[in-house]
Structures are given as C-alpha cells and as structure tokens.
N, C-alpha and C positions, 0 to 999 in steps of 0.2 A: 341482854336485851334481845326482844325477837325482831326478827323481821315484821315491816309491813304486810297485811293479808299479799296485797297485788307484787308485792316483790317475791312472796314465799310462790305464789301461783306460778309465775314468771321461771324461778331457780327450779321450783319441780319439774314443771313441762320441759324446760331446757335440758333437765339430766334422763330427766325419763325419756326423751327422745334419741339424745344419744346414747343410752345404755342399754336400753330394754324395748326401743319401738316402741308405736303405737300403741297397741292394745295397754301397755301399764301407765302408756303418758293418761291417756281417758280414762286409766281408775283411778293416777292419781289427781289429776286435775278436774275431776268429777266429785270428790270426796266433800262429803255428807256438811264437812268441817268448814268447806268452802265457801257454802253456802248463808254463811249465818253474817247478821246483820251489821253494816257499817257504820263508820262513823260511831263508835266505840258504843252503842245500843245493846243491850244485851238482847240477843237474839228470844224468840217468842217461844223456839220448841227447849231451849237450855235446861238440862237435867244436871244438877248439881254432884248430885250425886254419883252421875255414868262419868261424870268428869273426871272427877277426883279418882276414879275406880282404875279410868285409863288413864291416868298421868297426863289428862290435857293442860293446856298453858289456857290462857284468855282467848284462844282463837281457837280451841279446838285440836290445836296441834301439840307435836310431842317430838324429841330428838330422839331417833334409832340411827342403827348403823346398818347400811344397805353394803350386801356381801353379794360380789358374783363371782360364782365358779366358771372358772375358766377350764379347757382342756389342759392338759401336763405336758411336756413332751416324752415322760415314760407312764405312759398306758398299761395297767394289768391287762394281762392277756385275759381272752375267753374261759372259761370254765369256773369251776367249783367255789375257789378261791374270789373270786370277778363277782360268784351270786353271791355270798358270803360278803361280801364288803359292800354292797348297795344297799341289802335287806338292814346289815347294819348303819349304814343310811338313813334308810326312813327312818328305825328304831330311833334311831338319833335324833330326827330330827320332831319326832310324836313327845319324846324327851322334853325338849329344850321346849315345846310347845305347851306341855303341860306344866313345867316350873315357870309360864310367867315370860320367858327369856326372848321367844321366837314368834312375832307378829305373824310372820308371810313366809311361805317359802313356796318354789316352783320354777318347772321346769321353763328354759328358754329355747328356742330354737338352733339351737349351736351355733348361728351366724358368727364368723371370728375366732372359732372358738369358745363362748359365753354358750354356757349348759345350763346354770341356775341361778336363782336368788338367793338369797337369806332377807329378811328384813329383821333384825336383832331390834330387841324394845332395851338397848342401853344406850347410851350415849356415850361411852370411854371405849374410843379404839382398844384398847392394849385387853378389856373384858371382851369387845368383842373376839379377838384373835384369841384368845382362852375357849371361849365357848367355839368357835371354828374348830380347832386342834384337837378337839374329843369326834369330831366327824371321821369317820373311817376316809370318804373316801378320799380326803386330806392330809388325813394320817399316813396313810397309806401311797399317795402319791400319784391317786390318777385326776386330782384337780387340784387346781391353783388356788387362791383367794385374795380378792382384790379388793379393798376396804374403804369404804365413803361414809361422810359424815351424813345424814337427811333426815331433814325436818319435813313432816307429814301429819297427816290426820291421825290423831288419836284413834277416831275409830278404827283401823286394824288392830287395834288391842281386842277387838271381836269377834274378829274372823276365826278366831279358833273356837270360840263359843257357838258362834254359829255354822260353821263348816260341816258340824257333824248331822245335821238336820237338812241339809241337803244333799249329803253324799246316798248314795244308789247302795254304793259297793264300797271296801276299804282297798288299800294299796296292799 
C-alpha cells in the first residue's frame, strides 16, 4: 500500500531536509509527479507508457534506496593510488547508471561528514548494499554507506537520459 500524495510530500521534505538540505528537499518536493491531479483524477499530461518505462506506481512515484556517503575514519592518503580509486568512482557510478540501477548520484557538501548520494532505482536494501560494495571508494575504505528506504518521483528514472544533453563537459 502507498502512502497518501500529501503524506509522501510530508516524509520526503522531512528527510530531504534533514539529510541533504535544501537544495535536494526543492528537487524533491518540486517533482513533476507531485503535481498531478487529486482526488484519484487521472491527471491531463499521464503518458502511459513513460510510466510503466519508469516503474511508476498510480502517483507517479517509485521505491529507490537513497545512499549517503559518509567520510571513513581511515582516509586514503593523497597520491596515485587516491586518483585511481575516484576515477574508479565515477566509472562506477556511469556503470550502475547505464544498467538501469542508479537514478541520482552527487556530490554533497561534506557537512558532518556526508560527501554524496546514491539514489539506487531498487527497493531491497541487501541489493542495494551489493550494488554499494562494487564502488571503489567503499571498497576501499575511504567512505561509509548509510542506507534509507525512499519513495520519490519516478521521474529521476530520466535524469540519466537526459543529463547528457545538458552536460558542457564530462567528469
């Protein structure tokens, strides 16, 4: 059973607040999926077919598992080995982004310790911590991984379709 539209808005702003700040509470409590019509109407712009493509529910929405890395308390040191385990990083995470697996990922402001995100398109903790443990820098030991359940908009099932049509530059 899903939540209520105004309860799902309610739990997201609430986590997105405390985990991420502002800026990810207003992308998530801005999303596309929010917007659509109450009192069980099917909404005017509904594409059937983007639905089902991105695993939405009746609202629009979808269970991922949101992942923040945290700082380690044993840090790689600077050098060779440090480049080598980020580049495999990103490789990583371009991976997991083109099988389908990895909604969202990006950097945070270190506040607390918290470096980045994951937003995983699974809903089984124990897959997400599978798909975490192929990341170097987890592997390896220079970040933590702390795991939440969240229910969000479907539409970040797009952002990696469309990310590339805005990007300037690559990483």
């Amino acid at each position: 059973m899903h939540p209520h539209p105004s309860e799902a808005r309610a739990v997201m702003r609430s986590i997105a607040t405390r985990i991420a700040g502002p800026a990810l509470a207003l992308t998530l409590a801005c999303g596309g999926a929010l917007g659509q019509a109450q009192n069980g109407a099917t909404a005017p712009a509904y594409d059937a077919a983007l639905a089902q493509s991105s695993g939405a529910d009746d609202y629009g929405m979808r269970r991922y598992v949101l992942v923040i890395l945290k700082s380690s308390p044993t840090p790689l040191p600077s050098g060779p080995s440090r480049d080598e385990m980020f580049k495999g990083h990103f490789a990583n995470i371009k991976r997991l982004a083109a099988e389908g697996k990895l909604a969202l990922a990006g950097p945070l402001d270190g506040a607390e310790g918290r470096r980045g995100i994951f937003v995983l398109a699974v809903s089984d903790l124990e897959e997400a911590k599978r798909l975490v443990a192929t990341d170097p820098v987890v592997a390896q030991g220079e970040m933590l991984a702390e795991y939440h359940r969240f229910y969000g908009s479907a539409a970040l099932m797009q952002v990696n379709e469309l990310h590339p049509r805005l990007a300037r530059k690559n990483f």
